[in-house]
C-alpha positions as CSV (number, residue, x, y, z in Angstrom):
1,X,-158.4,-24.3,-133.9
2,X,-157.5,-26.3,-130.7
3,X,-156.3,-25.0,-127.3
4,X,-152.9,-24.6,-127.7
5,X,-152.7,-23.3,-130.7
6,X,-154.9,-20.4,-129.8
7,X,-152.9,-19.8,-126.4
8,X,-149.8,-19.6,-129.2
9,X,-151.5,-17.3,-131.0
10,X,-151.9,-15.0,-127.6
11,X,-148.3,-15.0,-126.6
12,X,-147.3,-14.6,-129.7
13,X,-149.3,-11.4,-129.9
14,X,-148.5,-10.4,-126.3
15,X,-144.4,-10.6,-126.9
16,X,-145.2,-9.0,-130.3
17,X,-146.4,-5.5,-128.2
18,X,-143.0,-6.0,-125.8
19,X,-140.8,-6.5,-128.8
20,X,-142.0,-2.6,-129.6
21,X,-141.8,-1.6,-126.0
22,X,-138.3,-2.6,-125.3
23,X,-136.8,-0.7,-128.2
24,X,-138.3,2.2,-127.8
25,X,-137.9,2.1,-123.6
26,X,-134.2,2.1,-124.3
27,X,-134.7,5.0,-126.9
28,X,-136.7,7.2,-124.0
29,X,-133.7,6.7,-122.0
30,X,-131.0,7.9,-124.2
31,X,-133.7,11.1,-124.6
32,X,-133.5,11.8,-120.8
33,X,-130.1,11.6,-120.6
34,X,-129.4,13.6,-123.8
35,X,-132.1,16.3,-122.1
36,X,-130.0,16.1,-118.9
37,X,-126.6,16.9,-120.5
38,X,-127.9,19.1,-122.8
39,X,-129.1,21.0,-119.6
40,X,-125.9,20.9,-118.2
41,X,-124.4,23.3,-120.9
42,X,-126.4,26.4,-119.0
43,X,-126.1,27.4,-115.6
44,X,-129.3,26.6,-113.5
45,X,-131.1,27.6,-110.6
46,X,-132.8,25.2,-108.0
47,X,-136.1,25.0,-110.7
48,X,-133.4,23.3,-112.8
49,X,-132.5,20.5,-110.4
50,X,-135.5,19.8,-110.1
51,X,-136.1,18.7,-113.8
52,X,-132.8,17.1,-113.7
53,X,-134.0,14.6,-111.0
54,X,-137.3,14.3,-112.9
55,X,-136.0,13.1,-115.9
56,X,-133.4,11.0,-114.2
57,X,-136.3,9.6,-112.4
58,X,-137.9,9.2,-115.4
59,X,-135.2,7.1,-117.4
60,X,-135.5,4.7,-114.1
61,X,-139.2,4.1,-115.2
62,X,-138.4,3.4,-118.9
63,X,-135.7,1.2,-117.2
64,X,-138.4,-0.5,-115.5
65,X,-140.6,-1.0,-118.3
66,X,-137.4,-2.3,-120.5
67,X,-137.2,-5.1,-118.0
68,X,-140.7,-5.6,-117.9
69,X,-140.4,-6.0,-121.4
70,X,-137.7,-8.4,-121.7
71,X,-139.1,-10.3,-119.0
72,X,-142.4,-10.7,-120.9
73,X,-140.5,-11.9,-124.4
74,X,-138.4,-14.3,-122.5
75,X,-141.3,-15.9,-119.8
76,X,-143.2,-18.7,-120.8
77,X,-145.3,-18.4,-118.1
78,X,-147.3,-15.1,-117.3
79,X,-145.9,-13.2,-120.4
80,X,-149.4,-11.2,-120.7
81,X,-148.9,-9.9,-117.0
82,X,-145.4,-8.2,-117.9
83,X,-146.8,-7.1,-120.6
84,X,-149.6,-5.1,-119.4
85,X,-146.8,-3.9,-116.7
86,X,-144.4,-2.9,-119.1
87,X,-147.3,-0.5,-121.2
88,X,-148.7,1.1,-118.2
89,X,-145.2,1.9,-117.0
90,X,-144.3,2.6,-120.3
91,X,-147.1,5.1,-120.7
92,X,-146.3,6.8,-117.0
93,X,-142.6,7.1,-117.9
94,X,-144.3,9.6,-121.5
95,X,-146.7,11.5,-119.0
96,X,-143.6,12.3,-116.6
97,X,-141.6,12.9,-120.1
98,X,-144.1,15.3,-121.1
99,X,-144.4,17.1,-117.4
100,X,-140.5,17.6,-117.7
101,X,-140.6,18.7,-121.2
102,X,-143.0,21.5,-119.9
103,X,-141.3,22.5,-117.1
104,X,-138.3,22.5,-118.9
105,X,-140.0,24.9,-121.0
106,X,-140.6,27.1,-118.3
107,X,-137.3,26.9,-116.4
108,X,-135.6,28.1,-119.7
109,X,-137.7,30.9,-120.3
């Protein structure tokens, strides 16, 4: 196997991992923003506004890692990089998903 047929083979896996992280960013976001209005059909205290702005917050980060995303299917050079950008931010934005999900939980009961 020569050189640049093995740094193919790299990219190739590399955009493969972004081509699941974009889709599913996008998907986190519609989430958030479903949570958000859904939240919106009950009267809230100041616990509430403060999940709101977490999950708002937290659609910015899947935006983020979206873009990372896209930029490491459509870069030629320093695809791997974005990558590894777009998973860890990907990851952070389901840790602040899952922090909001439990407060939520408490705010409602």
């Amino acid at each position: 196997m020569s050189s640049s047929s093995a740094n193919d083979q790299v990219v190739v896996v590399a955009r493969g991992l972004s081509a699941h992280i974009l889709p599913t960013s996008a998907t986190m976001i519609g989430v958030c923003m479903t949570v958000l209005s859904i939240g919106h059909l009950r009267q809230g205290g100041h616990s509430r506004v403060v999940v709101d702005k977490l999950l708002a917050a937290d659609a910015l980060v899947f935006l983020a890692s979206a873009v990372l995303s896209f930029m490491s299917i459509r870069s030629r050079h320093g695809a791997a990089q974005h990558e590894r950008r777009a998973e860890m931010v990907f990851l952070v934005g389901l840790a602040v998903l899952a922090i909001g999900a439990v407060a939520l939980a408490f705010v409602i009961a």
